[in-house]
C-alpha positions as CSV (number, residue, x, y, z in Angstrom):
1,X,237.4,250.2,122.0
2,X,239.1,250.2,118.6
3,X,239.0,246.1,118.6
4,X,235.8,246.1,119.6
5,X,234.3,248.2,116.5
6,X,237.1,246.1,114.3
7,X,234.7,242.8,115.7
8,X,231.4,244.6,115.4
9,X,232.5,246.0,111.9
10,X,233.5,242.8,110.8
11,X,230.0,241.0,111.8
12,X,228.4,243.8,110.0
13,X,230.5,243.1,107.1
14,X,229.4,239.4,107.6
15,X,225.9,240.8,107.7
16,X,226.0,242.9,104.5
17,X,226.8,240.3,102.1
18,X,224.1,237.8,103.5
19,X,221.5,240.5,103.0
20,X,222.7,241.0,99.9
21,X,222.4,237.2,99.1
22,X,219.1,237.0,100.4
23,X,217.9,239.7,98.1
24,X,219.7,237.7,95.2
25,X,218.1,234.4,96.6
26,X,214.8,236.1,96.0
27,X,214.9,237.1,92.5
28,X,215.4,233.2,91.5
29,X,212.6,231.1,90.3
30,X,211.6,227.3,90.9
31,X,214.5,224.9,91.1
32,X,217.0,226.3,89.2
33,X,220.5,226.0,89.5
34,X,221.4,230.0,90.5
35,X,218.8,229.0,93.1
36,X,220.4,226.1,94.4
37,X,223.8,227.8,94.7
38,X,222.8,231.1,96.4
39,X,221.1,229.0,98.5
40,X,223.7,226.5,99.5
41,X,226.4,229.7,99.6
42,X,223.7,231.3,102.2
43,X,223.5,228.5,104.1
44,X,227.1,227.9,104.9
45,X,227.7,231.6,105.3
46,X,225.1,232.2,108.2
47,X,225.8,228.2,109.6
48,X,229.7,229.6,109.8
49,X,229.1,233.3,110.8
50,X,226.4,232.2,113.5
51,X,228.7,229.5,115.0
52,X,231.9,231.5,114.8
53,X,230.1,234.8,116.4
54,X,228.6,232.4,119.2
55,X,232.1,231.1,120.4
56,X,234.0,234.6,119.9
57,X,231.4,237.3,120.8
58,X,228.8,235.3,122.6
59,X,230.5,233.7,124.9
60,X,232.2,236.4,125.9
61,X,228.9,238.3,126.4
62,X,227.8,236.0,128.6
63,X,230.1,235.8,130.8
64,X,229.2,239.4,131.9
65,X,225.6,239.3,133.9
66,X,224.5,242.7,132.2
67,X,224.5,241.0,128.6
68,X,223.3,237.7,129.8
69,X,219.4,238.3,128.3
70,X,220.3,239.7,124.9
71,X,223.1,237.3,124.6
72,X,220.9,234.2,125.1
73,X,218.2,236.0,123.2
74,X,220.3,235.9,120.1
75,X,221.8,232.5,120.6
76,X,218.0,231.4,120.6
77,X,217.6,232.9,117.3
78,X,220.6,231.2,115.5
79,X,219.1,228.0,116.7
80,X,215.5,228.9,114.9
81,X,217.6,230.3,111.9
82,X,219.2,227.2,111.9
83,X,215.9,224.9,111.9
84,X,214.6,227.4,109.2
85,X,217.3,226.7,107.0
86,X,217.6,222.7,107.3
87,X,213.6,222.8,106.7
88,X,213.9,225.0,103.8
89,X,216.4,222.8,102.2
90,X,214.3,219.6,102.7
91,X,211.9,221.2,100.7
92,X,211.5,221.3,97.1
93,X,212.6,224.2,95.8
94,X,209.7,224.7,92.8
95,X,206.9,224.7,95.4
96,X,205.1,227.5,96.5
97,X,205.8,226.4,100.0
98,X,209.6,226.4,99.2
99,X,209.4,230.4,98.4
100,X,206.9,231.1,101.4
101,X,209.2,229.5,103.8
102,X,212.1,231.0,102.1
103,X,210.3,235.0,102.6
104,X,209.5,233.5,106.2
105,X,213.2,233.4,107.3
106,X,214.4,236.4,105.2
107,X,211.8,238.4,107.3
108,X,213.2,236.9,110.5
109,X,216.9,237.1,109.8
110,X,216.7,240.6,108.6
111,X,215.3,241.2,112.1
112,X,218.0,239.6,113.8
113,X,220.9,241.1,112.5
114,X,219.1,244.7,112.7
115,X,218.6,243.7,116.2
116,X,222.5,242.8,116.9
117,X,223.7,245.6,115.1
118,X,221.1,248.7,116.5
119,X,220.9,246.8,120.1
120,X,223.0,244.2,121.1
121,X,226.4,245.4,119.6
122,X,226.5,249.2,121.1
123,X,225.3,247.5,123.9
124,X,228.5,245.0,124.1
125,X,230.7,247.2,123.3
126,X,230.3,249.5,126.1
127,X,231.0,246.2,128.4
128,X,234.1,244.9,126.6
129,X,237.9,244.7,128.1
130,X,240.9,245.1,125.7
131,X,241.7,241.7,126.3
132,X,237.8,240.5,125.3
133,X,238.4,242.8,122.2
134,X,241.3,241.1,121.0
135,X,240.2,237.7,121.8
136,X,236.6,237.7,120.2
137,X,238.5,239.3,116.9
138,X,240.8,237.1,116.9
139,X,238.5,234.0,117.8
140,X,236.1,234.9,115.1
141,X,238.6,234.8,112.3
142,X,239.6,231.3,112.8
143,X,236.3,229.5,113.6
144,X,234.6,231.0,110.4
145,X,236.9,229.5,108.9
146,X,237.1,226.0,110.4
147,X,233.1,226.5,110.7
148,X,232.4,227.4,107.2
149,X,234.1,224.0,105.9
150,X,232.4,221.6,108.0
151,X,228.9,223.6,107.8
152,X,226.2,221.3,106.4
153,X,223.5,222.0,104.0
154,X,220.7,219.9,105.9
155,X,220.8,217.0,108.2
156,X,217.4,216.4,106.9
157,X,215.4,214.2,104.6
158,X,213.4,215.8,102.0
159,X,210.7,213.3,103.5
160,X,210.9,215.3,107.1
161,X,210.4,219.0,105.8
162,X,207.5,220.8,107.6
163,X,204.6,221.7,105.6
């Protein structure tokens, strides 16, 4: 399983640093410019990291009718992460609402990736082939990439955020 915990490790890795950007994120005030750019660097990490661990580890895991549940579970919850994320940068960033939204989707990431890392991943790797532990490492590596450049701040207008 050593390619395995090389995947899983590096999605924690992943994980790390966008809890550490979160915490980072938090300590800003109003619409300032070390706001705006943790924001917009937390944003195109989690938009890559999500899309890249979606076509290397989950569809892997769902191929395998044991994993299907958790898999779609957390595929649901990138989605939401992802709504979160385009709403909160369609709103302005010195409101109160901007901050209550923003401790809204910290809460629920954090969850998520606690979730993936104490459940889903020992779970996965106990199901995993060689061949699935190469190809979801190897996979991974080359969509963050391709996923990171095209990820996109928000589709939305400013005009459209949720209040």
């Amino acid at each position: 399983m050593a390619q395995a915990e090389a995947i899983f490790e590096r999605l924690k890795i992943d994980h790390d640093k966008h809890r550490d950007l979160l915490d980072r994120i938090e300590e800003t005030s109003g619409e300032s410019s070390e706001r705006k750019e943790l924001f917009e660097l937390f944003t195109k990490e989690v938009k890559s990291h999500a899309a890249a661990e979606e076509q290397a580890v989950y569809s892997t895991m769902l191929r395998k009718p044991e994993t299907t549940d958790e898999t779609r579970h957390s595929v649901a919850e990138h989605h939401e992460l992802d709504e979160s994320l385009n709403d909160l940068a369609a709103t302005d960033m010195s409101s109160s609402a901007w901050l209550q939204k923003f401790k809204q989707l910290k809460h629920d990431y954090l969850h998520h990736i606690e979730e993936e890392e104490e459940d889903h991943f020992p779970d996965f790797e106990e199901k995993l082939t060689a061949k699935d532990e190469q190809e979801m490492a190897e996979i991974f590596e080359r969509r963050k990439k391709v996923e990171k450049e095209q990820a996109e701040i928000t589709p939305e207008k400013k005009s459209e955020a949720k209040e």
